[in-house]
C-alpha positions in Angstrom: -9.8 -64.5 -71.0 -11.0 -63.9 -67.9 -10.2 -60.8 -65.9 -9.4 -60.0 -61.9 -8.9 -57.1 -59.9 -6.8 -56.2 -57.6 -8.3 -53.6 -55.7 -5.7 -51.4 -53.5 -7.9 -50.6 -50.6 -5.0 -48.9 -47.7 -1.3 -47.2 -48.6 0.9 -46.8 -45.2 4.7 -48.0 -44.3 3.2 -51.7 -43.6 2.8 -52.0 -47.4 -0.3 -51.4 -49.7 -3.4 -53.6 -48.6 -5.8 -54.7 -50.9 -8.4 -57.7 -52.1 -8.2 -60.0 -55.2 -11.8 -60.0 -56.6 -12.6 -62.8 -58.6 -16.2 -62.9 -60.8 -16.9 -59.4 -58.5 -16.4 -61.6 -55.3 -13.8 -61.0 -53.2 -10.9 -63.9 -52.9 -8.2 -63.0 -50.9 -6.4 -60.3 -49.2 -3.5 -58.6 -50.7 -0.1 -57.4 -49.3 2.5 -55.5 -51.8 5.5 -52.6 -51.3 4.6 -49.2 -51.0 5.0 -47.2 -54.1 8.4 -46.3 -54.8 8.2 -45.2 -58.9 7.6 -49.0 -59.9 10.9 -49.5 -59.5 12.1 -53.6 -59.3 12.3 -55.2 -56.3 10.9 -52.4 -53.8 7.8 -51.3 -55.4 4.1 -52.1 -55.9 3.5 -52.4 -59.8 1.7 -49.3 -61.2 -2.3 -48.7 -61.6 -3.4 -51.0 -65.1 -3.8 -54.1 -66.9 -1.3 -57.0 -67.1 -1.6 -60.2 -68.1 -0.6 -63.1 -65.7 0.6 -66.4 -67.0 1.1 -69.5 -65.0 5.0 -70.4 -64.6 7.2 -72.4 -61.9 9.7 -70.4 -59.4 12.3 -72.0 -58.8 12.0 -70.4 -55.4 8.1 -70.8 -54.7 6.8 -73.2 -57.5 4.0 -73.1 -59.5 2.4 -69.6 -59.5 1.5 -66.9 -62.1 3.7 -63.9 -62.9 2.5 -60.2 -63.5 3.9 -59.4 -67.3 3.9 -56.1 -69.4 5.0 -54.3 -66.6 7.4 -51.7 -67.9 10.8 -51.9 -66.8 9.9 -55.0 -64.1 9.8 -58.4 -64.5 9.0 -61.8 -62.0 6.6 -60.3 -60.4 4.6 -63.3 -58.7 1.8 -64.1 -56.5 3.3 -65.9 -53.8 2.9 -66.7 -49.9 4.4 -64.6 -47.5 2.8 -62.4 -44.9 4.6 -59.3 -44.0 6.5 -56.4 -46.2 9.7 -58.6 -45.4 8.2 -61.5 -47.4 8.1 -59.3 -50.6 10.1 -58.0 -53.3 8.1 -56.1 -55.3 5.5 -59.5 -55.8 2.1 -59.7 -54.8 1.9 -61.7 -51.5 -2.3 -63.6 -50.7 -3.9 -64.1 -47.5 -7.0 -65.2 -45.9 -7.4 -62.2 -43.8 -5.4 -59.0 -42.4 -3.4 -60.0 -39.2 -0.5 -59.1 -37.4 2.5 -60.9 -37.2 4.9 -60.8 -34.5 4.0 -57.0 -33.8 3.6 -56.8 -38.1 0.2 -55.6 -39.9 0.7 -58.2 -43.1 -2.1 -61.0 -44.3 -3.0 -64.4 -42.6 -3.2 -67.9 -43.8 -1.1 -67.0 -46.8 -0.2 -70.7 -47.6 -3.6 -71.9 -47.3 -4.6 -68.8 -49.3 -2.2 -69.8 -52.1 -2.9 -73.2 -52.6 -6.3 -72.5 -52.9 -5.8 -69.6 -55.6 -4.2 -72.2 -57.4 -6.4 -75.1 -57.2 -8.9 -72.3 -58.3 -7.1 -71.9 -61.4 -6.5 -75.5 -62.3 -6.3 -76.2 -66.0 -6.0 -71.4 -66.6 -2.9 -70.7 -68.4 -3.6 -67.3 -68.0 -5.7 -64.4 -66.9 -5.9 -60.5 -67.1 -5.3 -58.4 -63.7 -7.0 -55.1 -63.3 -5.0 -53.0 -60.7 -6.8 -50.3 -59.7 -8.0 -48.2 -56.5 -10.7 -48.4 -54.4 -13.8 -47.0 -56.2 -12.0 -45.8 -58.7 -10.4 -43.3 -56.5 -7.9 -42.4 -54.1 -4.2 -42.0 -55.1 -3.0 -43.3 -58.0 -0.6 -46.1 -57.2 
């Protein structure tokens, strides 16, 4: 099965940024909720390795949810672009922007559709969370 990382690169009150690497090349930009205990709905899912299976919100459609996190479940990948987009799911961009005054990602639709279409025909795949070089803080 192949494996991703999510690589948390920046913690602040905008949310934690980060890159999805795919094959050691990075995808997309990354946008999740601060750390808050991994608690449901307002937090970024703790450092590790989950497996993601492809399902269909009824809210965003086809996607792939985070599983074996403890205590948390429907955690997605979905579009959005700022901390308000996001309940505790992992939102994808083409770039870091600002919106409306907000640091969040860019082109998060566009970046969406094409993780998807990258992952035509994968039922699933494992997701490496982890910090930047290995370091840093822990969630």
């Amino acid at each position: 099965m192949e494996t991703m990382q999510l690589i948390r690169l920046e913690f602040s009150d905008a949310g934690v940024f980060g890159v999805l690497c795919r094959a050691g090349q990075i995808k997309y930009c990354t946008l999740e909720p601060p750390y808050f205990d991994n608690r449901q709905f307002i937090s970024c899912i703790s450092l590790g390795s989950y497996r993601c299976r492809r399902r269909v919100s009824p809210r965003f459609g086809e996607t792939f949810e985070i599983c074996g996190v403890p205590g948390r479940e429907n955690i997605l990948f979905h579009a959005g672009n700022t901390l308000a987009d996001t309940s505790g799911c992992v939102l994808l961009g083409q770039g870091f922007g600002s919106i409306g005054g907000v640091r969040g990602v860019v082109a998060s639709r566009a970046a969406v559709r094409d993780f998807l279409a990258g992952l035509d025909g994968v039922s699933e795949f494992s997701l490496a969370v982890q910090p930047l070089l290995g370091g840093g803080r822990g969630n």
